[in-house]
C-alpha positions in Angstrom: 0.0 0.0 0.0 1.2 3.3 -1.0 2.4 5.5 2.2 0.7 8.3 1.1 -2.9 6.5 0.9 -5.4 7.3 3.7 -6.7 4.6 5.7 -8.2 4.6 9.4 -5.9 2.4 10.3 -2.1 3.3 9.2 -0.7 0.7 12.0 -1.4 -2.0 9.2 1.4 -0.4 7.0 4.1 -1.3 9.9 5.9 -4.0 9.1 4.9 -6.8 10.6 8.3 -8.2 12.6 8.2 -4.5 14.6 6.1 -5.7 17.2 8.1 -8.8 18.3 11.6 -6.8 18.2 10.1 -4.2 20.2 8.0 -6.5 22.9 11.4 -6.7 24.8 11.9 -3.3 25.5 7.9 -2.3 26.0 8.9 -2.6 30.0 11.6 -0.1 29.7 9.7 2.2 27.1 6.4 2.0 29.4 8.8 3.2 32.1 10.3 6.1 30.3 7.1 7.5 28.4 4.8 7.5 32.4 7.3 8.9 33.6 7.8 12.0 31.2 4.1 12.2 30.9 4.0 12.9 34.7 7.0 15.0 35.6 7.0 16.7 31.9 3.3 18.2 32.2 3.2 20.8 34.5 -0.6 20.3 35.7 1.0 16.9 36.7 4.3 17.2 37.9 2.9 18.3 41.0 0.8 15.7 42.0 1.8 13.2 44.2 -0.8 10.7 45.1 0.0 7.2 44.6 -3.2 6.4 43.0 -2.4 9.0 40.1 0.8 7.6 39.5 -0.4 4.3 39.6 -3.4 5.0 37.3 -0.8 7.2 34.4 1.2 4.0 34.7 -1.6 1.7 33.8 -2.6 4.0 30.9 0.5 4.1 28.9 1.0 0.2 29.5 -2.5 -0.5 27.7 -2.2 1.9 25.2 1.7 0.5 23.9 1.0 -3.0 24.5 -2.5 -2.3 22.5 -0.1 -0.7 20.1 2.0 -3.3 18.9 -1.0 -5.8 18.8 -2.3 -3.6 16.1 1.0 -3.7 14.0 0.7 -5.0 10.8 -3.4 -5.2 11.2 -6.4 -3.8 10.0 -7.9 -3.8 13.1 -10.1 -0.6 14.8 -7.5 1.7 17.0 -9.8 0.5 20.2 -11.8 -2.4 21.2 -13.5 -1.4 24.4 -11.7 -2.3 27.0 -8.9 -0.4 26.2 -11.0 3.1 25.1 -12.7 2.3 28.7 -9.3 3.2 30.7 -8.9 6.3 28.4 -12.5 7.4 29.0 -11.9 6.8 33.0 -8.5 8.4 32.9 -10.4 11.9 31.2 -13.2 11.2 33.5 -11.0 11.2 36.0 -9.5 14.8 35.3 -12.7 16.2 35.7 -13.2 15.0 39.1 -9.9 16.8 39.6 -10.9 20.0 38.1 -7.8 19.7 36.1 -9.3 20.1 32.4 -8.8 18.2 29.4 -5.8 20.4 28.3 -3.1 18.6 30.5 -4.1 15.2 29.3 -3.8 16.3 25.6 -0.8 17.6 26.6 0.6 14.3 28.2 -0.4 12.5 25.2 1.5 14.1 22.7 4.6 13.7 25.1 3.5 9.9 24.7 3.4 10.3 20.6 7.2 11.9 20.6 8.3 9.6 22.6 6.8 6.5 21.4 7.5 7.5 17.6 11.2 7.7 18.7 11.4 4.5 20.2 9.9 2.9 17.1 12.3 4.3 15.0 15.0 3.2 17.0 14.2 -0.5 17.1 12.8 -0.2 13.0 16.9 1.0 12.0 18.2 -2.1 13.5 15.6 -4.3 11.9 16.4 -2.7 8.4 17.4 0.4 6.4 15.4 3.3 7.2 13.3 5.4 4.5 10.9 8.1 4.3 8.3 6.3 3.2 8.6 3.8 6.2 8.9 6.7 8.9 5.9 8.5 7.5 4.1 5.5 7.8 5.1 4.9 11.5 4.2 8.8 12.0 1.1 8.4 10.6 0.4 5.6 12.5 1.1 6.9 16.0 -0.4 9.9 15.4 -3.5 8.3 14.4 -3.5 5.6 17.1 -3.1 9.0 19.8 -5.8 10.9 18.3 -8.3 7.8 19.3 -6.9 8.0 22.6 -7.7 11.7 23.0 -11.1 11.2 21.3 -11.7 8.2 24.3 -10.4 10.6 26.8 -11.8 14.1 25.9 -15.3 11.8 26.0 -14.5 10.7 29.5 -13.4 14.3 30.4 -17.4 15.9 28.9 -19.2 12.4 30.3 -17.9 13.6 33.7 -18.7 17.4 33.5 -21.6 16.7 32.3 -22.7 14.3 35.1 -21.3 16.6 37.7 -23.4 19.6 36.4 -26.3 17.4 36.7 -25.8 16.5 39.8 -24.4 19.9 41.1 -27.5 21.4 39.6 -29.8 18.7 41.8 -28.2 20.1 45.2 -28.2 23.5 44.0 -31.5 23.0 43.5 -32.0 21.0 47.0 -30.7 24.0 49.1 -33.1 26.5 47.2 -35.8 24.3 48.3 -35.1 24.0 51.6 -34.6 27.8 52.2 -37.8 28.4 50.3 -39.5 26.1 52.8 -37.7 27.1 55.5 -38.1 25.8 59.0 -35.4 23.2 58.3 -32.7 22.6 60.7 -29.6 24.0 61.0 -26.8 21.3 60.2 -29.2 20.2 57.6 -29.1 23.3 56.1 -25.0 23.9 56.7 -24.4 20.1 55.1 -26.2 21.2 51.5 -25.1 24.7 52.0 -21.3 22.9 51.7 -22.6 20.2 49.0 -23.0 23.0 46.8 -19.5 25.2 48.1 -21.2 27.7 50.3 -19.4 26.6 53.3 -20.3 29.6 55.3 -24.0 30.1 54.4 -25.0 33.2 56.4 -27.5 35.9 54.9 -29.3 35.4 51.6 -30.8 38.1 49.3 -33.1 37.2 47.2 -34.3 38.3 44.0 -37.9 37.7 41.9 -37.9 38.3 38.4 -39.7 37.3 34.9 -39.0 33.8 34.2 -37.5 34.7 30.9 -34.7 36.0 32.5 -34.1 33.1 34.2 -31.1 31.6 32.2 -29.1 34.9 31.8 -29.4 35.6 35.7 -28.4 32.3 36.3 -25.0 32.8 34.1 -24.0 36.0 35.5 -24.2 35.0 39.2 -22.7 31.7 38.2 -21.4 29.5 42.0 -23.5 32.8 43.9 -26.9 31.9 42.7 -29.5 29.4 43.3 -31.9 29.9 40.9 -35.4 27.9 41.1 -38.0 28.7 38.2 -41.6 28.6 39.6 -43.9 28.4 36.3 -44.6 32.3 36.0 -41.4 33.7 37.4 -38.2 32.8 38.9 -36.6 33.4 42.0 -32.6 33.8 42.3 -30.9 33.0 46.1 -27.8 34.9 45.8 -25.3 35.0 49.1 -24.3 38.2 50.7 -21.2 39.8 49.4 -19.6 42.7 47.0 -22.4 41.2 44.3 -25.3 42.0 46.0 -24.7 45.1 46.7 -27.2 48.0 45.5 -25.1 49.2 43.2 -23.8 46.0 42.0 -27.0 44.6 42.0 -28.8 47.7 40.1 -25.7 46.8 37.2 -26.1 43.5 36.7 -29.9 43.5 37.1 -30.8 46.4 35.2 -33.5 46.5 32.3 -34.8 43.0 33.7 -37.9 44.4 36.1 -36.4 42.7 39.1 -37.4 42.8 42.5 -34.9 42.1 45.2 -35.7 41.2 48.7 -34.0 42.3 52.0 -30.5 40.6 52.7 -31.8 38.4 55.5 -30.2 35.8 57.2 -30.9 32.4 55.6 -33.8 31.3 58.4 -36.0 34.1 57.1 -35.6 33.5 53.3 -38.9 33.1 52.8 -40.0 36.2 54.9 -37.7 37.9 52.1 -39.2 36.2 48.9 -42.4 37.1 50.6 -40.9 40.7 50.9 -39.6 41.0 47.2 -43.1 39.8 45.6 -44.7 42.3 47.7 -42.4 45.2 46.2 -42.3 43.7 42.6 -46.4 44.5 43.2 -46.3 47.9 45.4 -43.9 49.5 43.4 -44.5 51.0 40.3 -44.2 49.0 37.1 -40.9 50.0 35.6 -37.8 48.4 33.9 -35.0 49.5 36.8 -34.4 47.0 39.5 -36.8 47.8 42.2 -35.7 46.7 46.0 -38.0 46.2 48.8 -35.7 47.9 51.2 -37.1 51.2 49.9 -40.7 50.1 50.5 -40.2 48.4 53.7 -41.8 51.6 55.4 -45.0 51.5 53.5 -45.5 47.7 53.5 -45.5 47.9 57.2 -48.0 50.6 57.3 -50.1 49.0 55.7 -49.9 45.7 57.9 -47.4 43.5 56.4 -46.0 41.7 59.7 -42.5 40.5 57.2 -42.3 44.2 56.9 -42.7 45.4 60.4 -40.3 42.6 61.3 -37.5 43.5 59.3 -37.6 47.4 60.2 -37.8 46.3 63.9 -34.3 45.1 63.8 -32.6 47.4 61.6 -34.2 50.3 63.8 -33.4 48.3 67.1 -30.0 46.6 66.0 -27.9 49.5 68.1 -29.7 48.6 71.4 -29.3 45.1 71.1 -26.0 45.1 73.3 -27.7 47.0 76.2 -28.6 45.2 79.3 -32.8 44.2 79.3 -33.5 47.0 81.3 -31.9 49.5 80.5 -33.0 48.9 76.9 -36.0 48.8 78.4 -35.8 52.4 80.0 -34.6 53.5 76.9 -36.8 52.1 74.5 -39.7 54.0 76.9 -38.2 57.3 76.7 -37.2 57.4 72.7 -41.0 56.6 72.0 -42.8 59.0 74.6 -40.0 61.3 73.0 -41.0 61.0 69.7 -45.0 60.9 70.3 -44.7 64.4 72.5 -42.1 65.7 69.5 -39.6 66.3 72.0 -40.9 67.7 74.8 -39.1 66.6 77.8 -41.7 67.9 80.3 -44.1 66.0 78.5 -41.9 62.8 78.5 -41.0 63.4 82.4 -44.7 63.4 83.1 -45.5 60.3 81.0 -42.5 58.4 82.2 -42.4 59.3 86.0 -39.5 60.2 86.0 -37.4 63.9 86.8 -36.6 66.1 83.6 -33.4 65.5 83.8 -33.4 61.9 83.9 -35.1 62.5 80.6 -32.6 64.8 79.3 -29.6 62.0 80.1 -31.7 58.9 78.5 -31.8 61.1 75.6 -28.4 62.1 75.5 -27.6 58.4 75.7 -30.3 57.8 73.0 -28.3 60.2 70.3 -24.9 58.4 71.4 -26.7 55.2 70.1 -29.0 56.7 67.1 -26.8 59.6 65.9 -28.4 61.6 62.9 -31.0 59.0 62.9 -32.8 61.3 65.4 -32.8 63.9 63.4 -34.1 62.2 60.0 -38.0 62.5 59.9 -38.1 59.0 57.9 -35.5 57.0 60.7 -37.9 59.1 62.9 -41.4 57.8 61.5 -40.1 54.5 61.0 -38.9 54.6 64.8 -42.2 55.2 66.3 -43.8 52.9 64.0 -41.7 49.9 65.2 -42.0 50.8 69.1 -45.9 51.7 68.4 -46.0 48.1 67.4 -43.7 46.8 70.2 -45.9 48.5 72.9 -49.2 46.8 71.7 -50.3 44.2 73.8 
């Protein structure tokens, strides 16, 4: 056959006594092509766990010995036993989050090396022409290509199963957090399933479900996003991403409507929150966020609302002894209900005018300008109107 023909399978241009002068050296060969794929790659070099090692060995000692049985055949590069190591070995990489380009790479280390070797042994067997070197080229460069085919199908097999899976406990923590009431180290263990090892405050985000997929790509590892038939709703952790301004970038044109950043208990106080500001606010394409409506939701009797403004408004008090909190709490809402007036308050409260005048100076020590802002004021006296109902 004339080199320069194309066949699938070049190996059966070999001649045919290269396999049994070269079976004596294969132990020696099979040492010196593992080891340069594993010290000469650098996304190997570096690992050192036996099972690696072990597993790179066993590779390259199918493939060559697979090799030479081919010699001088017409035989299919790989009967399915051998492609299965290849498709394991890429499958493999992918568990190791090592990508497909390092394995490519070792495997045309492997060609060099192996071509080499066959020339060697073919130049004792007989004179050496081009014609017989292109066919041994063309014959371990086909014979490596199947093996990157097998592996790079191993490698996509793997991802592929992964992002199934990772997508079915992505989608397990969403559900639970929507839910909530589940407990806490049931919670923490998916939180870590899906690499939120420190799940701590979630903001959430409603939005039209045709957005779904293009949310879902920009948030990436930072988003749990569960479609719910006429929208979807995005879980996205606490950080520089969620901020207003971030989130106001990336969200913009897409008539969201993002919930309060809430710890991950109250999640679905927060959904609850969002859906009631995608509603209460008017319809528009910028982002719109239920912290600005938080006020008005409350007035008008949502208890998520009231809730959520209760501890912002409160949060500086909450490292006061009970009562003195207590004391103070009194005085800041007489104060704001009498606008101020400290005889007013004194009589309320029982107490002397000047005890009034140092609760209050303790009160703007903890409030600052808060005092002074009619809206931190309103919302202020609603929360501790609410807190003094029976």
């Amino acid at each position: 056959m004339h080199a320069g023909a194309v066949t699938s399978t070049p190996w059966q241009r070999l001649p045919a006594e290269l396999a049994p002068a070269m079976r004596p050296r294969l132990p020696a060969v099979i040492r010196a092509v593992a080891t340069a794929v594993t010290e000469a790659t650098p996304a190997f070099a570096g690992v050192a766990e036996q099972k690696f090692r072990s597993d790179a060995w066993t590779a390259v000692e199918v493939a060559l010995h697979h090799f030479l049985d081919l010699v001088g055949t017409p035989h299919p590069a790989l009967p399915p036993r051998v492609r299965e190591v290849f498709v394991a070995l890429g499958a493999a990489e992918a568990r190791e989050q090592r990508g497909p380009e390092a394995l490519l790479a070792a495997l045309r280390i492997a060609s060099r090396l192996l071509l080499r070797h066959l020339g060697e042994v073919l130049a004792e067997l007989r004179p050496l022409d081009v014609e017989t070197l292109v066919d041994c080229a063309d014959a371990v460069s086909g014979y490596v290509d199947e093996l990157a085919a097998a592996s790079t199908d191993g490698f996509a097999q793997q991802v592929r199963e992964q992002s199934g899976d990772g997508d079915r406990l992505r989608r397990q923590l969403a559900d639970l957090l929507l839910a909530g009431g589940a407990p806490a180290e049931v919670v923490a263990l998916a939180a870590t399933r899906v690499g939120w090892p420190e799940l701590d405050t979630v903001v959430p985000v409603v939005l039209a479900l045709g957005h779904a997929r293009d949310v879902r790509f920009r948030f990436g590892a930072d988003g749990l996003v569960v479609e719910r038939g006429r929208d979807a709703v995005v879980l996205l952790r606490a950080g520089p991403r969620t901020s207003r301004s971030a989130l106001a970038a990336t969200l913009g044109g897409r008539a969201a409507s993002v919930g309060p950043a809430l710890p991950w208990p109250q999640v679905p106080q927060a959904v609850r929150l969002a859906e009631l500001t995608a509603t209460a606010a008017p319809p528009t394409a910028d982002v719109r966020f239920a912290d600005d409506h938080l006020t008005a939701l409350a007035v008008q009797g949502q208890p998520d609302a009231l809730a959520v403004l209760t501890v912002r408004r409160l949060a500086p008090f909450e490292s006061l002894r009970p009562a003195g909190r207590e004391e103070l709490l009194r005085t800041l809402h007489s104060w704001l209900r009498h606008w101020g007036a400290r005889t007013a308050v004194s009589a309320e409260l029982f107490v002397h005018p000047q005890t009034v005048s140092y609760r209050m100076k303790r009160l703007r020590e903890l409030l600052g300008d808060e005092l002074t802002d009619p809206d931190r004021r309103f919302e202020l006296l609603l929360v501790l109107a609410a807190r003094s109902r029976p």
